[in-house]
BAKOLTI-483005 format. One record per residue (C-alpha): residue number from 1; residue in three letters; x, y, z. Coordinates in nm, 3 decimals. Layout:
REM BAKOLTI-483005
[NUM; "ALA"; [X; Y; Z]];
...
//
This chain:
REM BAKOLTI-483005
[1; "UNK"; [0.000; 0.000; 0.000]];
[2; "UNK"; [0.116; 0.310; -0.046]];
[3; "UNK"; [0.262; 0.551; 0.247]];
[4; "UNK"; [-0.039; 0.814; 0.151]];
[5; "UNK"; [-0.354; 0.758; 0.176]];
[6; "UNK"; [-0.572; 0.720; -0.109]];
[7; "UNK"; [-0.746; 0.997; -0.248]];
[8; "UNK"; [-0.941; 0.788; -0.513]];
[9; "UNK"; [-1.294; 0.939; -0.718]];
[10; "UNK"; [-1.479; 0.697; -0.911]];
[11; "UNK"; [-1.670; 0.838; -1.180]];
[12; "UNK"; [-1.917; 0.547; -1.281]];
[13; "UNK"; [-2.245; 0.437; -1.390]];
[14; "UNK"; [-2.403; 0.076; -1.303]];
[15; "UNK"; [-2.291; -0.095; -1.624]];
[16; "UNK"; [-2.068; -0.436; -1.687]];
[17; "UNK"; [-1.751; -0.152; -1.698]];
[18; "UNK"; [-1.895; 0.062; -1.475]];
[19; "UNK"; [-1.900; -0.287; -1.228]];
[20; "UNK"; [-1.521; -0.357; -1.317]];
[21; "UNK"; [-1.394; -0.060; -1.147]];
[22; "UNK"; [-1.605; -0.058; -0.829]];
[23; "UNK"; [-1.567; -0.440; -0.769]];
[24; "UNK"; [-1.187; -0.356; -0.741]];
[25; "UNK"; [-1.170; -0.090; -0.522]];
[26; "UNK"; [-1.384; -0.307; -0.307]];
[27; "UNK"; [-1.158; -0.550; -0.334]];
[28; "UNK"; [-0.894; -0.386; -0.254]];
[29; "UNK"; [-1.003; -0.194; 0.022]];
[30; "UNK"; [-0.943; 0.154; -0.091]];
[31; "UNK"; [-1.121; 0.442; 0.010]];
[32; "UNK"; [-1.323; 0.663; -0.308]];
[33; "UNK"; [-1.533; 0.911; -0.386]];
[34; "UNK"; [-1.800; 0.802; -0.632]];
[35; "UNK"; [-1.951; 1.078; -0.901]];
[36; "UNK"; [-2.248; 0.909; -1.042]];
[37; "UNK"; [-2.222; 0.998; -1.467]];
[38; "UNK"; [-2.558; 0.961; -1.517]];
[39; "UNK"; [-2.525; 0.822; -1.923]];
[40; "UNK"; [-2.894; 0.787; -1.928]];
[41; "UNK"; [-2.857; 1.180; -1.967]];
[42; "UNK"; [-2.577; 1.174; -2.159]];
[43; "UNK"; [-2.354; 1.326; -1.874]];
[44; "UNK"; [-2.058; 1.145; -1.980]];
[45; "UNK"; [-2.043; 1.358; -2.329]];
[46; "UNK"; [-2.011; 1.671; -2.158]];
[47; "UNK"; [-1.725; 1.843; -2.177]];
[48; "UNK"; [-1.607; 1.862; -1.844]];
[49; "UNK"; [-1.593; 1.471; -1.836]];
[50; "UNK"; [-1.406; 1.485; -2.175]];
[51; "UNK"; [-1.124; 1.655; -1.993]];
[52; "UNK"; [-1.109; 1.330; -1.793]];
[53; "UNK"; [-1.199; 1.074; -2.037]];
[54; "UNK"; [-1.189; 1.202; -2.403]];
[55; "UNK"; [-1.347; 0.881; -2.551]];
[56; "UNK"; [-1.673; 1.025; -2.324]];
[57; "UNK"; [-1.693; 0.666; -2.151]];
[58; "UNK"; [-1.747; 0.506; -1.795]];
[59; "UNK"; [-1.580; 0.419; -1.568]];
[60; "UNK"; [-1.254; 0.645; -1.511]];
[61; "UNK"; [-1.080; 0.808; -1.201]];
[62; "UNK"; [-0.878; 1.058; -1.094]];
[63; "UNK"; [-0.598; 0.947; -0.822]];
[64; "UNK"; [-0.522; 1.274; -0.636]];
[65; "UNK"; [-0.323; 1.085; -0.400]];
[66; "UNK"; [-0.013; 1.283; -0.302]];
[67; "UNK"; [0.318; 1.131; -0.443]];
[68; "UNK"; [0.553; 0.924; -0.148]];
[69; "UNK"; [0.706; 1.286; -0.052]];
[70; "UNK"; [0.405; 1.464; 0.008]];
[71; "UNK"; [0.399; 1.646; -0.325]];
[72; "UNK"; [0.043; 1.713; -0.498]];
[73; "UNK"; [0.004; 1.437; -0.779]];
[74; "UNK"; [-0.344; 1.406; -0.961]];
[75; "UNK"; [-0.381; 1.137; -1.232]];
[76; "UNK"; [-0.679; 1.038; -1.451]];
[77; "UNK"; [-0.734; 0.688; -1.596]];
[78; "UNK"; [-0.992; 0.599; -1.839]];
[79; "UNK"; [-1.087; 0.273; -1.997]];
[80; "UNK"; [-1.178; -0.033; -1.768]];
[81; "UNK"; [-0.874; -0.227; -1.772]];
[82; "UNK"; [-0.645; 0.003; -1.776]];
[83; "UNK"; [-0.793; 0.112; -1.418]];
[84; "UNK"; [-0.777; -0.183; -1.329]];
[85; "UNK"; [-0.416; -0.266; -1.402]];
[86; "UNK"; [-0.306; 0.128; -1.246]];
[87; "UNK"; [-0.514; 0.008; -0.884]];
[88; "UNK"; [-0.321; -0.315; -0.875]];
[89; "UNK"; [0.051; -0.145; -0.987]];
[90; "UNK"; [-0.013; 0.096; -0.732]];
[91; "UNK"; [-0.190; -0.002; -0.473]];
[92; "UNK"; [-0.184; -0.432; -0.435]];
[93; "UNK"; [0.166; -0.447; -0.275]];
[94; "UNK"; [0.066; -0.745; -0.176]];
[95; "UNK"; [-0.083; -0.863; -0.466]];
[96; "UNK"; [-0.365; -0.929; -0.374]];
[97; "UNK"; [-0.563; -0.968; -0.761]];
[98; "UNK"; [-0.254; -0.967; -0.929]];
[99; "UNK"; [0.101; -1.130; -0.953]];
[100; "UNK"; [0.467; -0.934; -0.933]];
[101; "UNK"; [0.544; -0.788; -1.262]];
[102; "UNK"; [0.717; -0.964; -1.553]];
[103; "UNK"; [0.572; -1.279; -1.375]];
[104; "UNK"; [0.458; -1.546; -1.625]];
[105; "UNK"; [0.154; -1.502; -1.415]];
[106; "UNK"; [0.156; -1.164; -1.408]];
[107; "UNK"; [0.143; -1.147; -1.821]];
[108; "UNK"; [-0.156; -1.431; -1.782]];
[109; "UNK"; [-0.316; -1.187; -1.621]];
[110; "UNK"; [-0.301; -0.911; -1.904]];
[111; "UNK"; [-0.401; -1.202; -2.155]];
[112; "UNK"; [-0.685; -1.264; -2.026]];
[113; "UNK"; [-0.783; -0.888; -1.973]];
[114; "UNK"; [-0.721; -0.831; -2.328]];
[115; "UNK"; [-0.916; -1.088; -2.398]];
[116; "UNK"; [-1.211; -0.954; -2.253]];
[117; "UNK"; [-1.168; -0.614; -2.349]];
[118; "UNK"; [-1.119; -0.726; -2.692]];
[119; "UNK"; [-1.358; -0.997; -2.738]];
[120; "UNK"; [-1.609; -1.124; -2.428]];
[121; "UNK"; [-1.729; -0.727; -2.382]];
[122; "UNK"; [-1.769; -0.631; -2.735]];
[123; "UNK"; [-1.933; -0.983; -2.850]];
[124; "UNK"; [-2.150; -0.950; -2.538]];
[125; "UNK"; [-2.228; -0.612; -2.573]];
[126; "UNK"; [-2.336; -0.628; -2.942]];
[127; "UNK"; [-2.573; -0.925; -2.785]];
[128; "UNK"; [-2.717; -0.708; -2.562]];
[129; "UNK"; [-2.768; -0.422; -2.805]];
[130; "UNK"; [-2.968; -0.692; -3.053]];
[131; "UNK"; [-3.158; -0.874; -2.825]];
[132; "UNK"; [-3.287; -0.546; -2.572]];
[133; "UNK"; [-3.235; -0.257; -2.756]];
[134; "UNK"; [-3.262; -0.258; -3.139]];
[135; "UNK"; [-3.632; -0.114; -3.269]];
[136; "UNK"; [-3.624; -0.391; -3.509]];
[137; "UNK"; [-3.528; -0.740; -3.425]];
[138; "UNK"; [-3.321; -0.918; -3.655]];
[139; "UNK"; [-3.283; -1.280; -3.562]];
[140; "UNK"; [-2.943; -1.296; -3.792]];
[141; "UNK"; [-2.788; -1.006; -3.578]];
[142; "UNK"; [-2.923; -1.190; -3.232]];
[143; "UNK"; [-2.792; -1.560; -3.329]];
[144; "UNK"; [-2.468; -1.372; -3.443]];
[145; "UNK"; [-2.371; -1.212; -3.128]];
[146; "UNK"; [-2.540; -1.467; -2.841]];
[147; "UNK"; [-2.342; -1.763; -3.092]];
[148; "UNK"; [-2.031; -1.560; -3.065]];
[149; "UNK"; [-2.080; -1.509; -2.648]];
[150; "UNK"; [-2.135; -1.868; -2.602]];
[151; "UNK"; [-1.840; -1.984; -2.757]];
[152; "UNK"; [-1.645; -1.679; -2.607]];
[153; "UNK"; [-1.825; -1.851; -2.251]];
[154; "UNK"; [-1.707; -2.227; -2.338]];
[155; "UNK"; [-1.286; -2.075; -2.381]];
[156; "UNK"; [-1.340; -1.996; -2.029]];
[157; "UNK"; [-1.545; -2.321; -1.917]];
[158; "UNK"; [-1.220; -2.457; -2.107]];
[159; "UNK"; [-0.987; -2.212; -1.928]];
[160; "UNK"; [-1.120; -2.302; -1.550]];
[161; "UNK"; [-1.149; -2.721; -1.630]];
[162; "UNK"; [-0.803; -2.636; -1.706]];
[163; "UNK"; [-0.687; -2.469; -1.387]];
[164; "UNK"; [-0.909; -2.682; -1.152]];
[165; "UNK"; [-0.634; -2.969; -1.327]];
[166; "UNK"; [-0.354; -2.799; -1.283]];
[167; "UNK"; [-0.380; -2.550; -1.001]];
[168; "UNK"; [-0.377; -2.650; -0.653]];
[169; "UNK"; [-0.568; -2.337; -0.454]];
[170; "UNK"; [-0.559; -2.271; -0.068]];
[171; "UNK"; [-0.929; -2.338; 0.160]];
[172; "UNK"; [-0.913; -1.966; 0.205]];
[173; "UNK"; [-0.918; -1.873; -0.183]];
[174; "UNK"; [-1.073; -2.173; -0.342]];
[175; "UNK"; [-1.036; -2.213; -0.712]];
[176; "UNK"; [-1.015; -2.317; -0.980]];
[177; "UNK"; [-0.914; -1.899; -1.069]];
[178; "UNK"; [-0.871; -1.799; -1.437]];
[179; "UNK"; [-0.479; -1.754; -1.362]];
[180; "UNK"; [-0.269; -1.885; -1.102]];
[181; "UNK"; [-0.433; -1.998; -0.701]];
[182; "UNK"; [-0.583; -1.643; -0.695]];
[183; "UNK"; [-0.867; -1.440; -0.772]];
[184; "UNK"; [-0.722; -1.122; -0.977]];
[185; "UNK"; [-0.843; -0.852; -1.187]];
[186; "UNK"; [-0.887; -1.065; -1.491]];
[187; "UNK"; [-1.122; -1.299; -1.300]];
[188; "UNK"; [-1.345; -0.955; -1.181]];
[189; "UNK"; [-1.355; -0.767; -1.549]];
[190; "UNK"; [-1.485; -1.112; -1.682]];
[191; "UNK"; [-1.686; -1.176; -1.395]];
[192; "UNK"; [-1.827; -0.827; -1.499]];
[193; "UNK"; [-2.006; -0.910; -1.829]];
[194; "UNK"; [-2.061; -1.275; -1.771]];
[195; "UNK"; [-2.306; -1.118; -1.462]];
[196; "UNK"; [-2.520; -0.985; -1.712]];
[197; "UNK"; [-2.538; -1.297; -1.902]];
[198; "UNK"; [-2.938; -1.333; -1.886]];
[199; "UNK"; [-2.959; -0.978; -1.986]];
[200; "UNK"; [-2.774; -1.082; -2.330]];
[201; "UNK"; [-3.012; -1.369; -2.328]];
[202; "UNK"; [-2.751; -1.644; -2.263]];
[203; "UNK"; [-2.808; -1.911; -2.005]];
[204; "UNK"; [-2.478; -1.918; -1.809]];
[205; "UNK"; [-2.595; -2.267; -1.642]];
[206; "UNK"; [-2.523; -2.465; -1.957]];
[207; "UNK"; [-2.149; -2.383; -1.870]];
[208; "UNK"; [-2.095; -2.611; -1.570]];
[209; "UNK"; [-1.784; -2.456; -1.385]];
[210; "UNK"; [-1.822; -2.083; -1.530]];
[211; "UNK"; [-2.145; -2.092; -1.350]];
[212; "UNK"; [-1.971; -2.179; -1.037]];
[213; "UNK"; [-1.700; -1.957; -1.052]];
[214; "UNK"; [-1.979; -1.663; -1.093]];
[215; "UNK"; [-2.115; -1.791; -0.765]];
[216; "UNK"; [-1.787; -1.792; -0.559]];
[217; "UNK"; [-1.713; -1.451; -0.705]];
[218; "UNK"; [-2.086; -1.296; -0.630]];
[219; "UNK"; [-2.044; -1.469; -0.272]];
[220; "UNK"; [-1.801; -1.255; -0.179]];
[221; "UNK"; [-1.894; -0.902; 0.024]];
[222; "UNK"; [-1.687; -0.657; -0.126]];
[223; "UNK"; [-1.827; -0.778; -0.484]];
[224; "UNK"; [-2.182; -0.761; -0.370]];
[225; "UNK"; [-2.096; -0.413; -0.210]];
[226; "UNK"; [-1.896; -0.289; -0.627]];
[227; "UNK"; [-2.196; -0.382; -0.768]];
[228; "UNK"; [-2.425; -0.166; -0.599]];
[229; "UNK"; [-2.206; 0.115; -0.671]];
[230; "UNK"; [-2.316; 0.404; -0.741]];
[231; "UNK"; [-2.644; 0.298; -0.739]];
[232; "UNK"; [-2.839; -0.058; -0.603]];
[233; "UNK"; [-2.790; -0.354; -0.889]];
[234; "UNK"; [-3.141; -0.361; -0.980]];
[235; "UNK"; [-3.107; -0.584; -1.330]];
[236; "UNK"; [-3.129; -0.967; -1.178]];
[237; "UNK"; [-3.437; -0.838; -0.941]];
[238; "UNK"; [-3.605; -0.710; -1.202]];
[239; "UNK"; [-3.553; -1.041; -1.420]];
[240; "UNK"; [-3.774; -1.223; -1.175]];
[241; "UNK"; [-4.047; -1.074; -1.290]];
[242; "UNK"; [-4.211; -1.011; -1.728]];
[243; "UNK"; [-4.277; -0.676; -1.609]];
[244; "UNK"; [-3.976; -0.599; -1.414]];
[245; "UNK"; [-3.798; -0.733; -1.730]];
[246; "UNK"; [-3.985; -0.555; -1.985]];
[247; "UNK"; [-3.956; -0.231; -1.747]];
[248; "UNK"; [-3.576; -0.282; -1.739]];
[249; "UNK"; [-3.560; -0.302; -2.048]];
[250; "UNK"; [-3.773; -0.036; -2.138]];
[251; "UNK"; [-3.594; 0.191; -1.984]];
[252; "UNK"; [-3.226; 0.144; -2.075]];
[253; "UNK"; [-3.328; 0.099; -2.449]];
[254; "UNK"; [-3.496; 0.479; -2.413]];
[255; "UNK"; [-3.176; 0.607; -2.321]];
[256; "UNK"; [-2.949; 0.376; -2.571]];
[257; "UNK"; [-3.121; 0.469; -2.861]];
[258; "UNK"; [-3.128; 0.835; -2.749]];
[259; "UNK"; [-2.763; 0.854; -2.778]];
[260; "UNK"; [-2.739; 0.684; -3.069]];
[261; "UNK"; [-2.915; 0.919; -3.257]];
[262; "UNK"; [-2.766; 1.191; -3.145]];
[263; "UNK"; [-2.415; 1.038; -3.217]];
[264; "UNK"; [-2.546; 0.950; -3.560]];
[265; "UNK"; [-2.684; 1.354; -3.598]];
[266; "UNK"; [-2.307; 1.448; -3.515]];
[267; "UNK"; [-2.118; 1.240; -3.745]];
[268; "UNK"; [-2.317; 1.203; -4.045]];
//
């Protein structure tokens, strides 16, 4: 940990990414601030929230932690896993969610959070889009992106038969983990979209031990505490219920399709 104390604000939103950066903070016990960038309004396109994240995306912070020698030090970060990997550098000095740098472990680690960033979020995300959001539902788009999930869902059903193999975990931090005997931050920004698998319209139970990971993970009290950050997780209790979903629903497609018109009206 570092000799300061942390002087951490979270601006966030109650999304898969928004989730990623909450859930490690949690984690890892630091103290923040939490702005809530409401993107239903499109707060996060305004310009003071530009200055801290240009791509006008959640989450981000700004670390104004002083430096080791007292001297004033503020830092933005934007984009998920990027966050992620600056908390952990800075802050897990006893690595906690992560392993030492230039580890083999520690390079698994930024694998697999490539691999999410790159694939699992967008695939997911395109899922979600088609299945919720779109005025006009087009079963090719639907199959295309829940297929692509799925098998995205079975590498890491694959990745955890794998560890549970070769892995031995302690009765304290029972496995199997998607790298090493630990839960890191590549196991909590998957953990993130897989979540929100029944809002994608995937059924996470056909995947035996990816189901069981996302139980040990959602066990846990600092993940249940992330997730309700900056607002109460409201998406599985509303699934309970056909009107709760179609509510849900209702309302995050009114705001989606808001902003994509008026991104479309800007860049024609």
């Amino acid at each position: 940990m570092a000799s300061q104390q942390p002087d951490i604000i979270l601006y966030t939103s109650g999304t898969p990414n928004g989730q990623k950066a909450s859930i490690t903070l949690e984690e890892l016990g630091l103290p923040y601030k939490v702005e809530n960038v409401q993107i239903s309004k499109n707060v996060q396109k305004e310009n003071w929230f530009l200055q801290i994240n240009p791509n006008g995306r959640i989450p981000a912070i700004v670390d104004n932690t002083p430096s080791a020698d007292g001297q004033p030090r503020s830092k933005r970060i934007f984009e998920s896993g990027a966050l992620m990997l600056y908390l952990c550098e800075r802050y897990d000095k006893d690595h906690k969610l992560c392993y030492a740098y230039d580890t083999d472990q520690y390079w698994e680690v930024v694998e697999w959070l490539i691999w999410m960033q790159s694939g699992l979020g967008p695939m997911q995300g395109q899922a979600n889009h088609f299945y919720r959001y779109a005025p006009e539902k087009m079963d090719y788009s639907i199959k295309r992106y829940q297929t692509e999930t799925k098998r995205l869902y079975q590498v890491l059903e694959d990745r955890l038969e794998e560890q549970s193999v070769s892995i031995k975990t302690s009765s304290g931090n029972p496995g199997p983990w998607i790298v090493g005997d630990r839960m890191t931050i590549a196991d909590l920004a998957v953990f993130s979209w897989v979540n929100w698998a029944e809002w994608a319209g995937v059924n996470v139970t056909q995947f035996k031990l990816v189901k069981e990971w996302l139980d040990r993970i959602n066990a846990r009290p600092a993940i249940q505490s992330g997730l309700d950050v900056p607002e109460p997780f409201e998406m599985k209790r509303k699934m309970q219920t056909k009107e709760g979903e179609e509510e849900y629903a209702q309302m995050h497609s009114n705001w989606v399709m808001k902003s994509q018109a008026e991104d479309a009206e800007k860049h024609i």
